[in-house]
C-alpha positions in Angstrom: -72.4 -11.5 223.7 -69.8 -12.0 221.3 -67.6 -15.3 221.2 -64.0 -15.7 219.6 -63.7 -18.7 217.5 -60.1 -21.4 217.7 -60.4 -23.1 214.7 -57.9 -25.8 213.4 -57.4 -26.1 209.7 -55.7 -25.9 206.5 -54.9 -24.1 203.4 -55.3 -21.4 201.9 -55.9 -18.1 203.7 -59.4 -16.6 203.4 -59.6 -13.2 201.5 -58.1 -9.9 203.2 -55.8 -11.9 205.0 -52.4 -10.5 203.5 -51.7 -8.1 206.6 -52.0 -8.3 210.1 -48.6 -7.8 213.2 -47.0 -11.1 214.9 -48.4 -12.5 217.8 -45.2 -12.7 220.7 -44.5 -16.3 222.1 -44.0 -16.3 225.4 -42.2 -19.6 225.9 -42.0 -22.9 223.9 -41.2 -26.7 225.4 -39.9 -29.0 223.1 -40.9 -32.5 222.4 -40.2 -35.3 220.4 -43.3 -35.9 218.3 -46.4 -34.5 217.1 -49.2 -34.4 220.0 -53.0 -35.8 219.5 -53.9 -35.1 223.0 -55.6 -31.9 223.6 -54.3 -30.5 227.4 -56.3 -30.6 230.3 -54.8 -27.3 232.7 -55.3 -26.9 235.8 -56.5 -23.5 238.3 -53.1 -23.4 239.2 -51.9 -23.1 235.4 -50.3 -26.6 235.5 -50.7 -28.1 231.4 -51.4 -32.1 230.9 -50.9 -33.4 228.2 -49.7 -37.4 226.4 -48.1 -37.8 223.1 -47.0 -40.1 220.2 -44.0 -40.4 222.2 -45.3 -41.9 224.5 -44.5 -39.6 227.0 -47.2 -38.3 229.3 -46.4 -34.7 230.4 -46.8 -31.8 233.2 -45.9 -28.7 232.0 -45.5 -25.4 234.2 -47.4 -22.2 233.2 -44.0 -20.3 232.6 -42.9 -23.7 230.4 -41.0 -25.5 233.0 -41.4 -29.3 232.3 -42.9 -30.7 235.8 -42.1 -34.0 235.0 -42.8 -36.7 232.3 -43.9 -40.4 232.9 -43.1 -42.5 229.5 -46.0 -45.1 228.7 -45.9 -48.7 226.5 -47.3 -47.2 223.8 -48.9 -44.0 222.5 -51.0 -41.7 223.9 -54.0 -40.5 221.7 -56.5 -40.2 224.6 -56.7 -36.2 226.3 -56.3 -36.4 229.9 -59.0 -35.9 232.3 -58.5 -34.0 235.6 -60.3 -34.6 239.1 -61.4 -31.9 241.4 -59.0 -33.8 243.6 -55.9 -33.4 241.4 -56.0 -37.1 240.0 -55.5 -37.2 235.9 -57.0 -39.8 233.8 -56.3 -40.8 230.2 -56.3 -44.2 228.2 -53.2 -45.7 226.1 -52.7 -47.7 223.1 -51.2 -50.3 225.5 -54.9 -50.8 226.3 -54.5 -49.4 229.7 -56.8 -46.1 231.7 -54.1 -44.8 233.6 -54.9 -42.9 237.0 -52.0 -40.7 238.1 -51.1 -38.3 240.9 -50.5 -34.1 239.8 -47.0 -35.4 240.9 -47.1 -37.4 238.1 -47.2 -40.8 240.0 -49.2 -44.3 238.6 -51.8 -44.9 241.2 -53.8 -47.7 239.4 -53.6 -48.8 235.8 -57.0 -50.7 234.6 -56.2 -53.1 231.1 -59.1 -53.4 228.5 -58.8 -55.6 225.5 -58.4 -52.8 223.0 -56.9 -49.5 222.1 -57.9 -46.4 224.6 -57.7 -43.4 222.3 -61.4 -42.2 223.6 -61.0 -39.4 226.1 -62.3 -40.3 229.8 -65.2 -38.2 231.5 -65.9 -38.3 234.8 -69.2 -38.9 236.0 -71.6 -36.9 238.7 -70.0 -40.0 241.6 -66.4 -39.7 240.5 -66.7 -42.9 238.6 -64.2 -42.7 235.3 -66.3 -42.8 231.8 -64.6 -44.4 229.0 -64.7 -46.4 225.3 -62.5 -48.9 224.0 -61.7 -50.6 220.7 -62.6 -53.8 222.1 -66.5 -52.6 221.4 -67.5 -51.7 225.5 -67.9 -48.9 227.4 -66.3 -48.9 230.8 -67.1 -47.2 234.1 -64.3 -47.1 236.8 -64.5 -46.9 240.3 -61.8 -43.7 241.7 -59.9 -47.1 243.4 -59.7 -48.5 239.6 -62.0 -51.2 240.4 -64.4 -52.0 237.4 -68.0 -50.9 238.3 -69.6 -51.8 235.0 -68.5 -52.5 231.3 -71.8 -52.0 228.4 -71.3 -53.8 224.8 -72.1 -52.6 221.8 -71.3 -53.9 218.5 -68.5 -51.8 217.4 -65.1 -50.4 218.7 -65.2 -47.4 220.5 -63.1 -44.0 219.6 -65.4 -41.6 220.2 -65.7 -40.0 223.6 -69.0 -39.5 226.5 -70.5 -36.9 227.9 -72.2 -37.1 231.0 -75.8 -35.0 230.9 -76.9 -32.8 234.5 -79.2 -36.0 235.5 -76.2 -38.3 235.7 -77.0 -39.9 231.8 -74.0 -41.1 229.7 -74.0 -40.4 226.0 -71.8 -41.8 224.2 -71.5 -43.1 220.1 -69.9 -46.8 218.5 -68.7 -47.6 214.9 -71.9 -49.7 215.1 -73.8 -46.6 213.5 -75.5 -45.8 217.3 -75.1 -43.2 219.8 -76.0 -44.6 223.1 -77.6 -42.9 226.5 -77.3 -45.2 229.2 -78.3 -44.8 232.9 -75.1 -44.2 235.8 -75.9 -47.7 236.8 -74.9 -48.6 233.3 -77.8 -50.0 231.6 -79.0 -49.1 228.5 -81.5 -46.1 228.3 -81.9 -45.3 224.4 -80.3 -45.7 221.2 -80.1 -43.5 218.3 -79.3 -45.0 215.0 -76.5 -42.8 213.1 -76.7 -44.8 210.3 -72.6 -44.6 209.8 -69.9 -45.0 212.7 -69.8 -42.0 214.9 -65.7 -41.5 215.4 -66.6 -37.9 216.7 -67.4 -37.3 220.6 -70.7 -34.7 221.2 -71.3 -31.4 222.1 -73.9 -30.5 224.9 -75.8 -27.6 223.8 -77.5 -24.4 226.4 -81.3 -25.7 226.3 -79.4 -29.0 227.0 -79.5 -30.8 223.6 -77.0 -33.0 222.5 -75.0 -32.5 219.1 -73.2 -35.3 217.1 -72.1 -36.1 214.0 -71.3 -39.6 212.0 -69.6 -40.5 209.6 -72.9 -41.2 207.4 -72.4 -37.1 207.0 -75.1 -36.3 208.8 -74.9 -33.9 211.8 -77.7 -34.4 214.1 -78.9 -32.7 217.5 -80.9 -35.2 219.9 -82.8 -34.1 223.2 -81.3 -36.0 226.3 -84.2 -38.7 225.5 -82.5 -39.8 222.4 -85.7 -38.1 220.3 -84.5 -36.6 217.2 -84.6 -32.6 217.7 -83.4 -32.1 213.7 -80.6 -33.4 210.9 -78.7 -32.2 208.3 -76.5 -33.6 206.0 -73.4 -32.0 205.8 -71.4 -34.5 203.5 -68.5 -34.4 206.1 -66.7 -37.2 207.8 -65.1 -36.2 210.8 -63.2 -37.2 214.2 -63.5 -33.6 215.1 -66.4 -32.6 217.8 -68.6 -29.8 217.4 -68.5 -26.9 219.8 -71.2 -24.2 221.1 -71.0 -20.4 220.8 -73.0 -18.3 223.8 -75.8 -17.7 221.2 -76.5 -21.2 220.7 -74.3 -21.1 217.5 -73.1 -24.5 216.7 -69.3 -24.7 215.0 -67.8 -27.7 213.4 -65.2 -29.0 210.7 -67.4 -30.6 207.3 -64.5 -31.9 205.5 -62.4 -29.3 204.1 -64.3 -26.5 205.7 -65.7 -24.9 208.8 -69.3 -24.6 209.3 -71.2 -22.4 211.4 -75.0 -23.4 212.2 -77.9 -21.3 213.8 -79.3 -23.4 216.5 -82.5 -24.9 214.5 -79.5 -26.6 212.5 -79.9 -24.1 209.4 -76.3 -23.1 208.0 -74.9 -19.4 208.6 -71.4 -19.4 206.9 -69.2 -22.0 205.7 -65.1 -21.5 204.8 -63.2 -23.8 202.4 -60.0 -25.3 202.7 -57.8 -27.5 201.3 -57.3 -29.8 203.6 -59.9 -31.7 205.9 -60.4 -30.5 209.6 -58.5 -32.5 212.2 -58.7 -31.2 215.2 -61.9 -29.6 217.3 -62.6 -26.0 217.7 -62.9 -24.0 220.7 -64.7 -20.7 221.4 -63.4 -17.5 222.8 -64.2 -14.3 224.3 -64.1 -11.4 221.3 -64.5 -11.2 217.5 -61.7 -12.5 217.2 -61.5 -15.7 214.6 -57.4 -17.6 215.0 -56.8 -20.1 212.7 -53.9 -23.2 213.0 -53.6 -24.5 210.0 -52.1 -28.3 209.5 -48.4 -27.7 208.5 -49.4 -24.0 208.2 -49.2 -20.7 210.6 -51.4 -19.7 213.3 -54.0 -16.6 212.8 -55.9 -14.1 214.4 -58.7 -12.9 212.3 -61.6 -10.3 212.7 -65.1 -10.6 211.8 -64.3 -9.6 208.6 -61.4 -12.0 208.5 -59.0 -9.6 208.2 -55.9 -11.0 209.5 -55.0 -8.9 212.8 -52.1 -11.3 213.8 -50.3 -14.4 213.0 -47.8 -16.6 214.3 -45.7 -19.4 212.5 -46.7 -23.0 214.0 -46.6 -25.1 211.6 -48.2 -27.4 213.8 -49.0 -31.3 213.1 -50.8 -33.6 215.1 -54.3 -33.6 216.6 -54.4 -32.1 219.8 -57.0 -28.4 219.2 -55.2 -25.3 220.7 -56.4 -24.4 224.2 -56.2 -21.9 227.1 -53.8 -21.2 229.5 -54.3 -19.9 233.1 -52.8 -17.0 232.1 -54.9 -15.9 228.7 -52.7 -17.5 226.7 -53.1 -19.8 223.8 -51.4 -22.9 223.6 -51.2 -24.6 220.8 -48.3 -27.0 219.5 -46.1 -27.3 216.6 -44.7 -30.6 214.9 -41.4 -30.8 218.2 -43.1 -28.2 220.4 -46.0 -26.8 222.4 -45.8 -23.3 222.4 -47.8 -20.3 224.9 -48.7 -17.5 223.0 -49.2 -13.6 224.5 -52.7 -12.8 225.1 -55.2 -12.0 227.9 -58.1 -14.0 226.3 -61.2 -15.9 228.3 -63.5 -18.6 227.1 -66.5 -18.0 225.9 -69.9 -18.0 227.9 -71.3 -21.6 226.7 -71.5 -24.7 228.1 -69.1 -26.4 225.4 -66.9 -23.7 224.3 -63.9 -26.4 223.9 -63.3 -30.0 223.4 -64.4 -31.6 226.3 -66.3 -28.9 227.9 -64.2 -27.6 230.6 -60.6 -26.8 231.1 -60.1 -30.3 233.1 -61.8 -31.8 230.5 -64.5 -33.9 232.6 -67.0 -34.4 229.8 -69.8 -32.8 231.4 -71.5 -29.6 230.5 -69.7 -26.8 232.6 -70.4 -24.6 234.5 -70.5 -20.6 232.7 -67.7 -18.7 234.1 -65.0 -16.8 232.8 -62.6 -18.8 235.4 -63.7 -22.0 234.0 
């Protein structure tokens, strides 16, 4: 199985990358800022997505805007979508927000910090979140608070939620927490920095995470050390999973690519550090979004095959459309790019997981 790699990041271009034919935009949306969120779409091809705006928006498949619902402050926090059509994503007003598909506010629930972590939803619906204000929450569907769990530092980073329920989730306290659907605390794994990244669930169901100690480490769903290696890198980017097991992530001013037993295959410098996450595709295929640089397609050689001028800011990681097409946005835009791509068979080919971006380890299909 071979996997095609999204990759976010900067300057320069890697050797043999001089040719290589445009890629064809299909549409393009304009909006007023740069865009952190990374869209949640749904099987009807519908594109969620908030912004520094402040703008929370539903964007068509063909580019139509839906509609737009503007918020009380920015929206860093990437929008998770229910099997039942109900989004939910957090706010610097210090608000989790649950609204309709028709873009309606059912139920706003206040915390006493900043919201930029991404919400998962759990195996009974319940909503899964951090907060600046040091606790993680779980939310009733109604918005009703089920349980809150303390630790000693703000929380940026986003959970996951493992097949047995378990909700992993890491602090600035230097810890990365599993703790039970009832909310208490199973394990804790010291990280020995703050972990500002959100984890990757691996196939033989390990958990990967790095902190910003610059270590990188991958934990069995016990919270037992598996191994760790220092990469040097501080990052708010997540690591992702290729079919193979092959773990991909952003070490500063490079990518990395790991075998499984956490020994390193490849590495590509850059100028600039890695932002946002990667995701991983179907093909050999390697595209490239640099910050405040174009967008390219690269072989396994990387040999440019295609390009296209983004110039895209923000930290929102390109994704897929209903359609096979990337989306991806620029500095006033987000843009759909021509293509017939598929994700990649893994259980975390993207941020998030899934499409919908639930946090939980999906399920392999080419639809998903």
């Amino acid at each position: 199985m071979v996997c095609l790699l999204l990759l976010v990041f900067s300057f320069p271009s890697p050797a043999g990358a001089e040719n290589g034919t445009n890629l064809l935009q299909a549409w393009s949306l304009r909006v007023s800022h740069w865009v952190d969120s990374t869209p949640a779409t749904s099987e009807d091809g519908v594109i969620y997505f908030g912004g520094s705006d402040q703008w929370f928006r539903a964007v068509s498949a063909t580019g139509k805007l839906l509609w737009k619902r503007r918020m009380a402050s920015e929206i860093r926090s990437s929008p998770a979508l229910s099997e039942n059509g109900m989004l939910y994503f957090g706010s610097r007003d210090r608000n989790l927000y649950a609204v309709s598909s028709k873009g309606k506010i059912q139920w706003a629930f206040r915390s006493d910090g900043w919201i930029d972590s991404s919400p998962a939803i759990a195996m009974d619906e319940s909503i899964i979140f951090g907060s600046w204000d040091k606790h993680v929450y779980a939310i009733r569907p109604d918005g009703s608070l089920k349980w809150k769990f303390k630790t000693e530092g703000p929380i940026s980073s986003s959970a996951v939620i493992l097949n047995d329920g378990t909700i992993c989730v890491g602090s600035h306290d230097g810890k990365f927490y599993g703790l039970a659907p009832s909310g208490e605390k199973l394990w804790d794994f010291p990280t020995g920095g703050p972990v500002i990244s959100s984890p990757a669930l691996s196939g033989d169901v390990h958990l990967v995470v790095t902190s910003a100690s610059g270590f990188l480490y991958k934990l069995e769903p016990s919270g037992k050390l598996v191994w760790k290696l220092h990469t040097g890198g501080v990052t708010a980017a997540s690591p992702v999973i290729g079919s193979d097991g092959t773990i991909y992530l952003g070490v500063n001013n490079s990518v990395w690519a790991l075998h499984p037993g956490g020994k390193r295959k490849w590495s590509v410098p850059m100028v600039h550090p890695m932002r946002a996450e990667l995701a991983i595709l179907k093909g050999d295929i390697v595209v490239v979004s640099y910050f405040q640089g174009p967008l390219h397609l690269f072989d396994a050689q990387m040999a440019k095959v295609a390009t296209f001028p983004l110039w895209g800011e923000g930290d929102s990681a390109p994704v897929l459309g209903s359609n096979g097409n990337i989306l991806a946005f620029k500095m006033d835009a987000l843009v759909s790019l021509g293509g017939s791509f598929e994700l990649c068979d893994s259980p975390w080919p993207r941020p998030r997981g899934d499409r919908r971006n639930t946090g939980r380890a999906r399920t392999v299909s080419p639809s998903q």
